[in-house]
N, C-alpha and C positions, 0 to 999 in steps of 0.2 A: 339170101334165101332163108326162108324160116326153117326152125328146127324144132321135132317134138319139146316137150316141157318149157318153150319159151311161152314169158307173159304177153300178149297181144292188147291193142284197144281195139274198137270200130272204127273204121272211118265211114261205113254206112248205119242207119236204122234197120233192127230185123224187129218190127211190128208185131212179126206174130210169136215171137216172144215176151217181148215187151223190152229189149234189149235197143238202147239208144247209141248215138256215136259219143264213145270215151269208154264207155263202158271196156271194164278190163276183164280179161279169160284167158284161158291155159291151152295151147295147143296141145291136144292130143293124138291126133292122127292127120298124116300127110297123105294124099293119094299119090302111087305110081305114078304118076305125069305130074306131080308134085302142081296141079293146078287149084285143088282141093283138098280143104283140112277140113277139120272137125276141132272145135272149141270149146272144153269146158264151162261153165260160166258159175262161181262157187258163193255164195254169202258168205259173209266175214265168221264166223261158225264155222268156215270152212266145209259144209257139207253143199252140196251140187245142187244148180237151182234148173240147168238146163245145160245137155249137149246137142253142140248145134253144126252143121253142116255146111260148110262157108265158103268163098273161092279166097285164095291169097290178096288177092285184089280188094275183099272187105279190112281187111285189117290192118296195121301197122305196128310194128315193135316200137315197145316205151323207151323215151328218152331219160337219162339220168336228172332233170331238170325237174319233170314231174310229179304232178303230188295225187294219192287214192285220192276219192269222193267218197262219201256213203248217201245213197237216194235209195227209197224203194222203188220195187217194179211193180208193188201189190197196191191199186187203188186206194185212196186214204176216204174214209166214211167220212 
């Protein structure tokens, strides 16, 4: 069972953020029926790029084996 402040990845695409599967974020909030969180999603700057509204079922906790990426989500000109 997840728990607030754990790091998460996707294991789907949310499109309408621009948030792909790996992409890593902070759980912040669990719903009462613990069916739905809410995900931070931070840039390396550490400031917030988007909180987002998730079922547990999107997500999965990082394994120790794992390594960051850095890709942007801002279209490149």
């Amino acid at each position: 069972m997840l728990q607030e402040f754990e790091q998460v990845a996707l294991v789907v695409n949310v499109p309408a953020y621009g948030f792909v599967v790996g992409d890593v974020g902070t759980v912040v909030d669990i719903t009462r029926n613990c069916e739905g969180i809410t995900v931070e999603f931070f840039n390396f700057a550490g400031e917030t790029i988007a909180i987002v509204p998730l079922h547990q079922s999107d997500v999965r906790l990082l394994g120790v084996s794992e390594v960051m990426h850095a890709r942007s989500i801002l279209p490149t000109p």
